[in-house]
C-alpha positions as CSV (number, residue, x, y, z in Angstrom):
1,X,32.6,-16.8,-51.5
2,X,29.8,-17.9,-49.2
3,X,27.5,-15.5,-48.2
4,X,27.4,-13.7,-44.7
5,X,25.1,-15.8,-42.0
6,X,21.7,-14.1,-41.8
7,X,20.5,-13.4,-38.2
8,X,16.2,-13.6,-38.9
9,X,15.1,-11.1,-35.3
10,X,11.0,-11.2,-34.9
11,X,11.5,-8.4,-32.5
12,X,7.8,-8.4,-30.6
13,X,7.0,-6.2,-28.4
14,X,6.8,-9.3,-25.5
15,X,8.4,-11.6,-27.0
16,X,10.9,-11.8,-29.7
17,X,12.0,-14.7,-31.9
18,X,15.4,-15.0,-33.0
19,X,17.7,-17.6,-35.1
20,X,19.8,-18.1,-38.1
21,X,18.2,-19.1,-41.2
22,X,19.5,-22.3,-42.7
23,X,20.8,-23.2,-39.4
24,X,18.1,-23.1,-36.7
25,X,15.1,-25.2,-37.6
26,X,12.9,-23.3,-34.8
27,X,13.4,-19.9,-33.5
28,X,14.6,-19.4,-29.9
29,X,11.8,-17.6,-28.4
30,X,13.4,-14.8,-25.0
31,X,11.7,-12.3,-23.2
32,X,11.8,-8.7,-24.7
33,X,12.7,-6.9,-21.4
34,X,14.7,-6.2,-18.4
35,X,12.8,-7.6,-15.7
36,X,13.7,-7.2,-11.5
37,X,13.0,-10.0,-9.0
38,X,11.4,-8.6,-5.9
39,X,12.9,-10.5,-3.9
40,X,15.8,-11.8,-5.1
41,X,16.8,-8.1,-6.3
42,X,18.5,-9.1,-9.5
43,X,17.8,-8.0,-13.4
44,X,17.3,-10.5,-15.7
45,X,18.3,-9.4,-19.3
46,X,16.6,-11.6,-22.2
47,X,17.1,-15.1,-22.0
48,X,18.3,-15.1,-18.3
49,X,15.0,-14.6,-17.1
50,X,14.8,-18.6,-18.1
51,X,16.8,-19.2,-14.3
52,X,14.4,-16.6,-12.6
53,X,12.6,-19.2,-9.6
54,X,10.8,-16.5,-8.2
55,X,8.0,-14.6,-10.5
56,X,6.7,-12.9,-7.4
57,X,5.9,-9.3,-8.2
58,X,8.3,-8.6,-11.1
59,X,9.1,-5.4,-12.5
60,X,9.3,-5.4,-16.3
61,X,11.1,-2.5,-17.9
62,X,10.1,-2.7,-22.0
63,X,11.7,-1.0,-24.6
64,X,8.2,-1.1,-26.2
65,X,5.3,1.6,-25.3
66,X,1.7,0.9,-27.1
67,X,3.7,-1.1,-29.9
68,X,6.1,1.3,-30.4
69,X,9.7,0.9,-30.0
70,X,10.5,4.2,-27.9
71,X,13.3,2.6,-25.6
72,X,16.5,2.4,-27.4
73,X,18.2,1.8,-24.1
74,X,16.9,-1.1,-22.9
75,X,16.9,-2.8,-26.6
76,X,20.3,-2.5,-27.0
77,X,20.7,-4.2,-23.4
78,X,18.5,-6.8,-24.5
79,X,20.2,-7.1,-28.5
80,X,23.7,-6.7,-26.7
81,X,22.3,-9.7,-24.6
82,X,21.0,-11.8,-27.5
83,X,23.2,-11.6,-29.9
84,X,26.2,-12.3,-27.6
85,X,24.7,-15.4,-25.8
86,X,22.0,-16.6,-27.3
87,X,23.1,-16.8,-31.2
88,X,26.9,-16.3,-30.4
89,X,27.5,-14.5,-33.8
90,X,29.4,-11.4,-34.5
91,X,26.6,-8.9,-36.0
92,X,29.8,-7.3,-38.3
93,X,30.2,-10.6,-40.4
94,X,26.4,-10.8,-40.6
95,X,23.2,-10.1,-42.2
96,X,20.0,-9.0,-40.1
97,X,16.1,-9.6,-41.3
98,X,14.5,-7.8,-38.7
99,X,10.5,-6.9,-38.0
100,X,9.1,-3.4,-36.9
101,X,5.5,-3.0,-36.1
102,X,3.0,-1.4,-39.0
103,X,2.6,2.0,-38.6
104,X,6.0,2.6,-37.3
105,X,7.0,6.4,-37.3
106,X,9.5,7.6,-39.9
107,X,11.9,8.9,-36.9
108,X,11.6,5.3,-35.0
109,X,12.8,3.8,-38.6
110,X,15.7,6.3,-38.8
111,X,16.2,5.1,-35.3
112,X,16.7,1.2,-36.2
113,X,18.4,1.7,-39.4
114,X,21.0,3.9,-37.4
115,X,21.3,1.4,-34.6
116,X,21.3,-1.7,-36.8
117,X,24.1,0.2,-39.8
118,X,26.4,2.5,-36.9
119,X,26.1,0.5,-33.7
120,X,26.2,-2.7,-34.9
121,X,27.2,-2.9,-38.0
122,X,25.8,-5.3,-39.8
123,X,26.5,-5.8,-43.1
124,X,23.1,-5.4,-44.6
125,X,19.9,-5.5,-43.3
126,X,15.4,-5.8,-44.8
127,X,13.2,-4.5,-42.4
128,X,10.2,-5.1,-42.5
129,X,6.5,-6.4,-41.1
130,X,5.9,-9.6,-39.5
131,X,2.5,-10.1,-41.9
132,X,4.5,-9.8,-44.8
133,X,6.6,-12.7,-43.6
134,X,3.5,-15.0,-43.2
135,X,3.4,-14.9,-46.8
136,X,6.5,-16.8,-47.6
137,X,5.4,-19.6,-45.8
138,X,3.3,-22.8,-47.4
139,X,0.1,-20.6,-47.3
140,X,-1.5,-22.7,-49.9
141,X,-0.6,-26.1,-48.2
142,X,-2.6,-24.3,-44.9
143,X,-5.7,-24.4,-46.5
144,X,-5.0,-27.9,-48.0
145,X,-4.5,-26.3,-51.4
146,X,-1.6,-27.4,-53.8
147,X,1.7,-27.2,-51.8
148,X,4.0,-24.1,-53.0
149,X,1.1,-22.3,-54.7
150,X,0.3,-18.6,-53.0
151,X,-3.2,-17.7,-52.8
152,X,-3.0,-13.8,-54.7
153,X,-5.1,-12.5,-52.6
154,X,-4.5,-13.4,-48.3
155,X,-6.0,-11.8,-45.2
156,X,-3.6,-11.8,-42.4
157,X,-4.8,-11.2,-38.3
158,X,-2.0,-10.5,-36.4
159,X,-2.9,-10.4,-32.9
160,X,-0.2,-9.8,-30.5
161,X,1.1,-7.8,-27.3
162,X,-0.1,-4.5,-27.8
163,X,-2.3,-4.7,-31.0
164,X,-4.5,-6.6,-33.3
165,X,-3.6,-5.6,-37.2
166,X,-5.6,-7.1,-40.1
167,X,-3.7,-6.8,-43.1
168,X,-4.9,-7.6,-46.9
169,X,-2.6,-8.7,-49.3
170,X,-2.8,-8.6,-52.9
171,X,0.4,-10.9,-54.6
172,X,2.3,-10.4,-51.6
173,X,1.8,-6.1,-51.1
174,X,-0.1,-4.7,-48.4
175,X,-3.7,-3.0,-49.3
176,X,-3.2,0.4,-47.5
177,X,-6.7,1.6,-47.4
178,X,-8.0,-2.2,-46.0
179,X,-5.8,-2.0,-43.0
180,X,-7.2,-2.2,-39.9
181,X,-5.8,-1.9,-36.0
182,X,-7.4,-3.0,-33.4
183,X,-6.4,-1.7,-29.6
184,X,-6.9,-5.3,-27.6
185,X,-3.9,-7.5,-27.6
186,X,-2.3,-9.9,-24.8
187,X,-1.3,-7.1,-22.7
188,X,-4.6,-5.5,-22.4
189,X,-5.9,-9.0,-21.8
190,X,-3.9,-9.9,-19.1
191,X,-3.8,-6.1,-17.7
192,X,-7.8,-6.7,-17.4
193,X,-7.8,-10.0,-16.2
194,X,-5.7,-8.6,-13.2
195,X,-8.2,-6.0,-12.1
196,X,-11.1,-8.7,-12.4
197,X,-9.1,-11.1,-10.2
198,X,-8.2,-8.2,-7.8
199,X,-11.9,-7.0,-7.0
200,X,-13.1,-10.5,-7.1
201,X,-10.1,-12.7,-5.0
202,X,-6.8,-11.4,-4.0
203,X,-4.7,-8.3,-5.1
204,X,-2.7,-9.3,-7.9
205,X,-2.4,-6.2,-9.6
206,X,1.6,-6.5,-9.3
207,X,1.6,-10.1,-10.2
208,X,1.8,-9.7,-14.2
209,X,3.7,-12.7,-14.7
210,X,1.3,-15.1,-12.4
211,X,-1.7,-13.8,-14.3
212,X,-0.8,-13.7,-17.9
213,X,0.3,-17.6,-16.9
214,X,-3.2,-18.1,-15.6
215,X,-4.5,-16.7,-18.6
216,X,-3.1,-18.7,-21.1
217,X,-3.8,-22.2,-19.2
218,X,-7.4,-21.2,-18.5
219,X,-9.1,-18.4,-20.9
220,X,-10.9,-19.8,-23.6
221,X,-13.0,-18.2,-26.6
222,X,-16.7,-18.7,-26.0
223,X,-19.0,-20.2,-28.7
224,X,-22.3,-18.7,-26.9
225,X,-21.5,-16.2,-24.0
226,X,-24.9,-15.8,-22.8
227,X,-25.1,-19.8,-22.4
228,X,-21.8,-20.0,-20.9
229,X,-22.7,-17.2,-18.5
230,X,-25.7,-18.7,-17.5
231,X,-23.7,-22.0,-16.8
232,X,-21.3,-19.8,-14.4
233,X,-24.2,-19.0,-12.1
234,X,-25.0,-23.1,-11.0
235,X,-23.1,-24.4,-8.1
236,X,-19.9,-25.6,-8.5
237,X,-20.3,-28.9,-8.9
238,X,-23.1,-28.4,-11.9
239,X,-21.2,-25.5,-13.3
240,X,-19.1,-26.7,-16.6
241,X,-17.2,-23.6,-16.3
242,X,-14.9,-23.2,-13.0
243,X,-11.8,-23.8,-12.2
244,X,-9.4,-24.1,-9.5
245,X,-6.1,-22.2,-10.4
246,X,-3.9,-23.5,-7.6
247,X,-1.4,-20.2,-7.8
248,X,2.5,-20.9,-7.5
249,X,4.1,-20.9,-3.8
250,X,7.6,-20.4,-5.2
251,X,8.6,-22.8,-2.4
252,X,7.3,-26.0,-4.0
253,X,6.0,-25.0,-7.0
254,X,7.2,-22.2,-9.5
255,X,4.3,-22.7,-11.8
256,X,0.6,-22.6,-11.4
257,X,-1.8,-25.4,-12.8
258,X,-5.7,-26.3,-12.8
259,X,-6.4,-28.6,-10.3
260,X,-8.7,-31.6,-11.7
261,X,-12.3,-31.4,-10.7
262,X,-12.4,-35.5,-9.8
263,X,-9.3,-34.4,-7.3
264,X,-10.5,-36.5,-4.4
265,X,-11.0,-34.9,-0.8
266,X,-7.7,-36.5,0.6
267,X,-5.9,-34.3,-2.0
268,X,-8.0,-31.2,-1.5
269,X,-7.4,-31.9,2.5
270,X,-3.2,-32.1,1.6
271,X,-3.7,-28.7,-0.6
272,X,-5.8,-26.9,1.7
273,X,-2.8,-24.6,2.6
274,X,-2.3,-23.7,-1.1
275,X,-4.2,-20.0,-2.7
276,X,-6.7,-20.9,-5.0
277,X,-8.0,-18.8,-7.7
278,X,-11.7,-19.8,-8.7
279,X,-12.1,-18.5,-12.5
280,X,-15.5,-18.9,-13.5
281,X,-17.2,-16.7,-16.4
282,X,-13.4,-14.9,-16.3
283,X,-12.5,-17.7,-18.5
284,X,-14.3,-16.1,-21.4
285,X,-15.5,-12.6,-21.0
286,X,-11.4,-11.8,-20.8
287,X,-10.7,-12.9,-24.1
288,X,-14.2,-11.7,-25.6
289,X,-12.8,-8.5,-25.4
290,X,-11.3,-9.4,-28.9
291,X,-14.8,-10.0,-30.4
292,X,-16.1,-7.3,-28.4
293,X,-13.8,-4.3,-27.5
294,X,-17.0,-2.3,-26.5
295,X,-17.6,-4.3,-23.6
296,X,-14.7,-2.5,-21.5
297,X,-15.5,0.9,-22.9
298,X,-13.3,0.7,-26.6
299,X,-15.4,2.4,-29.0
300,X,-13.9,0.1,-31.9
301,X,-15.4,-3.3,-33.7
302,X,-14.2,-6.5,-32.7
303,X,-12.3,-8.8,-34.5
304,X,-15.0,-10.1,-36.9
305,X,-16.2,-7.0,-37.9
306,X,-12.8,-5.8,-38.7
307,X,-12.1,-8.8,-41.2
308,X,-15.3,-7.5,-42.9
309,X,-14.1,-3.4,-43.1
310,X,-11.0,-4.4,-43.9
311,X,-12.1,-6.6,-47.0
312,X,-14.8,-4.0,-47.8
313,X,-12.4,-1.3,-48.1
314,X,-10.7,-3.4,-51.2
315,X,-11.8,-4.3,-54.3
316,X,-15.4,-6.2,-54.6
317,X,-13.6,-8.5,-57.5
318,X,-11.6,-9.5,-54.8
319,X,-13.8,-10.0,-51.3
320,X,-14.6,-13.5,-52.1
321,X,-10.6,-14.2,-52.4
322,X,-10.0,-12.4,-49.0
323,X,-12.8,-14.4,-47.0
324,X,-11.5,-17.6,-48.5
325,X,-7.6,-16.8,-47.8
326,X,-8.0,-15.6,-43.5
327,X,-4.5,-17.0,-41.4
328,X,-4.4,-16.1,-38.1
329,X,-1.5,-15.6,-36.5
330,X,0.1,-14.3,-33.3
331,X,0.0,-15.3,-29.7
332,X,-4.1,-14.7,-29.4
333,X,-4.6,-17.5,-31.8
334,X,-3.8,-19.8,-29.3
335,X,-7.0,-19.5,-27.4
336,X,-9.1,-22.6,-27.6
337,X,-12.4,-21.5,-30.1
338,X,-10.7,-18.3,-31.2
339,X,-10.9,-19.7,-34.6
340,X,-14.1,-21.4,-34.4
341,X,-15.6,-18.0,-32.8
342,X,-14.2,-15.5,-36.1
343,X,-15.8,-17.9,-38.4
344,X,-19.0,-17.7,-36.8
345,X,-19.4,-14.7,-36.1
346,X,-18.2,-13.7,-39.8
347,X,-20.8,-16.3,-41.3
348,X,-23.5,-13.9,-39.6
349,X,-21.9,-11.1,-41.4
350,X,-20.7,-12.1,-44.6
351,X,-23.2,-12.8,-48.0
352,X,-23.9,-16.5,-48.0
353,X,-22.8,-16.9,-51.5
354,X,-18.9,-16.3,-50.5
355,X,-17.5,-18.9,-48.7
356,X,-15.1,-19.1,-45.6
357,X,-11.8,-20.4,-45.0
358,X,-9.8,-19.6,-41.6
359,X,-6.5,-21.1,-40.8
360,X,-4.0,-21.4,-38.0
361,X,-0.6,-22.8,-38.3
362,X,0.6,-24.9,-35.9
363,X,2.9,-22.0,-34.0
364,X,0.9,-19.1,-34.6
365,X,3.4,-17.5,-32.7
366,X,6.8,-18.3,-34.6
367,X,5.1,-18.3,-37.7
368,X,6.2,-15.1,-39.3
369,X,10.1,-16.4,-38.3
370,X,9.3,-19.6,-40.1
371,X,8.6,-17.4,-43.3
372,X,11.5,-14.8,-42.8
373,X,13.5,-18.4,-43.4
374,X,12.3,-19.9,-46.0
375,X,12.4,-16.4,-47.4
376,X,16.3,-16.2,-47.2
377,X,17.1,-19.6,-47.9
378,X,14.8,-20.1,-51.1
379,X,16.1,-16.3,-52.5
380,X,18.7,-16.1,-54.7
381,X,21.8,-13.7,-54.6
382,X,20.6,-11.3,-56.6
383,X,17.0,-11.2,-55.2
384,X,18.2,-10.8,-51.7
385,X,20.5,-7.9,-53.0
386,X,17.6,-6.1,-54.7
387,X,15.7,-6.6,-51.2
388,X,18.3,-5.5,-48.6
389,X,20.2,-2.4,-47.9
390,X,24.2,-2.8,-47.3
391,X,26.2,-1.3,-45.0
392,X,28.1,0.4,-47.8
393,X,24.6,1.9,-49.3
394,X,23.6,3.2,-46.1
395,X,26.8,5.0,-45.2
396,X,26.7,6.5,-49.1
397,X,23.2,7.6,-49.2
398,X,21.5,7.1,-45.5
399,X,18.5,5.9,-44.1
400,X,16.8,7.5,-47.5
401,X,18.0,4.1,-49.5
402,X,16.1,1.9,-46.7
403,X,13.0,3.9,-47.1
404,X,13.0,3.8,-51.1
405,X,14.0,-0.4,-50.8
406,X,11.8,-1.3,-48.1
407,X,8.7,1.1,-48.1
408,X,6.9,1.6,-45.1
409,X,3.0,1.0,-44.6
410,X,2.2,5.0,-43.2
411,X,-1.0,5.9,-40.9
């Protein structure tokens, strides 16, 4: 008898990624939310927010609150949503892998495996961390080691939505004592850039949407802030720097974009009509805020220094395995010279006789989905018993047979 379909659900708290292993090669990436159009008055569940034309002061309502799933509401909306349109399978005839953040609260895990056993029925179900997922992927082929082989020890930085989490592992567990969170992710990113933006150029504090856009086509990690800063005070045509952010009319355009600086005064004359947003030294001081949460009042290190308390807090037999083993994963990553950036500023920090390595996959994003699939289709029958809780054992013994299978990483 073939074995149930197995429904992989990265469930972030933006953005979750969702397919069926073995039969989706990529993930289908939808919006975590029910989100309202201003004007056009209509709620977009999920993936229908993919025909929204108008991203004009939207209202997000997220099932999420500071990386916590406290919405149970709105997720089943958006699970009803999903799992009805977008992977068209029956949640009764199938298995679920599904993510939680770390440090999830006991009561909030009763809550899924509740939800996930009663309301839906699946017939089993792993919960468990994104980080953990990394692992299963060709982590040695990242660092151009022998494919298939697993480095023991692996430092993973998730940085998402609402949190940055360094996690070390040690032969695929989770070091307790070396993990470290971080309060600066995407959300507090975007949330900041919207108040710079807003003092400096137009009020866009309702325009979450437009400015998280702008932020991911013009932020960039900096190599030397005080060099770049002192770049941002020439005029514009000596300044590196600036950029034009030609912002979205929803008439002609539904999408903003960087207008080209050799644009030639015929086609500034034709665009004169259109809202520009200058971004200058916001570029880089947004994102810094990862390397530096201090700067905006956050009396907590910075990404670098993290790496280094987190590998401190572990064994000293195995800090030169940690520094050599860092993946990077999760939306953040995506910033041109984030990487470059960590291993700079971690050379200035770490002894000179350990060396470092510092990876990002190609999707940093769908990365921990890519593992949660090779996971289930590279697991045999027996292992993927041993590792998920049925329907049957949950109804016979509760949600104390997921805690007991699936452990939980507690604060």
């Amino acid at each position: 008898m073939a074995p149930p379909p197995t429904v992989i659900l990265d469930n972030g708290a933006h953005t979750m990624k969702i397919g069926i292993s073995s039969f989706d090669t990529l993930p289908r990436l939808v919006s975590n939310a029910i989100i309202r159009g201003k004007n056009d008055k209509r709620l977009y569940v999920a993936d229908e927010f993919d025909d929204c034309k108008d991203f004009s002061s939207l209202f997000y309502r997220l099932p999420f609150e500071r990386g916590l799933l406290v919405n149970w509401d709105i997720e089943r909306t958006v699970w009803d949503r999903v799992f009805k349109h977008v992977i068209r399978l029956e949640p009764k005839e199938s298995r679920l892998l599904v993510t939680e953040p770390c440090f999830n609260l006991p009561k909030i895990q009763d809550n899924y495996d509740q939800i996930i056993f009663e309301d839906y029925q699946f017939q089993a179900c792993y919960r468990t961390i994104a980080p953990e997922l990394c692992l299963f992927n060709e982590v040695g082929g990242l660092f151009g080691d022998k494919l298939g082989s697993v480095p023991d020890c692996t430092l993973i930085v998730d940085s998402g939505y609402s949190f940055t989490h360094i996690i070390p592992f040690y032969k695929g567990q989770a070091i307790a004592q070396g993990i470290r969170r971080l309060n600066v992710g995407g959300k507090l990113l975007t949330n900041q850039l919207k108040e710079t933006v807003s003092f400096r150029a137009y009020d866009m504090m309702e325009e979450t949407h437009i400015i998280n856009e702008a932020k991911e086509k013009c932020c960039f990690v900096s190599m030397d802030v005080y060099k770049d800063l002192e770049i941002c005070k020439k005029p514009f045509r000596q300044n590196s720097v600036i950029q034009e952010y030609v912002l979205p009319d929803f008439i002609h355009t539904t999408a903003g974009q960087i207008r080209h600086p050799s644009s030639n005064e015929n086609q500034r004359q034709q665009s004169k009509d259109q809202q520009i947003l200058m971004m200058n030294n916001e570029r880089f001081m947004i994102p810094e805020i990862l390397m530096r949460p201090s700067d905006i009042g956050i009396d907590q290190a910075g990404i670098p220094e993290a790496i280094v308390q987190s590998v401190s807090a572990t064994d000293s037999s195995m800090h030169g395995l940690f520094y050599a083993n860092i993946i990077l994963v999760g939306g953040n990553a995506n910033f041109p010279g984030y990487k470059e950036r960590i291993e700079q500023d971690l050379r200035q920090l770490v002894p000179s006789e350990y060396d470092i390595r510092i990876v990002v996959p190609i999707d940093p994003v769908t990365y921990a989905w890519e593992g949660g699939d090779r996971f289930i289709s590279q697991s045999s029958k027996s292992e993927l018993s041993r590792t998920f809780v049925s329907r049957k054992e949950y109804l016979e013994y509760g949600s104390e047979i997921c805690r007991k299978k699936f452990g939980s990483i507690m604060i």
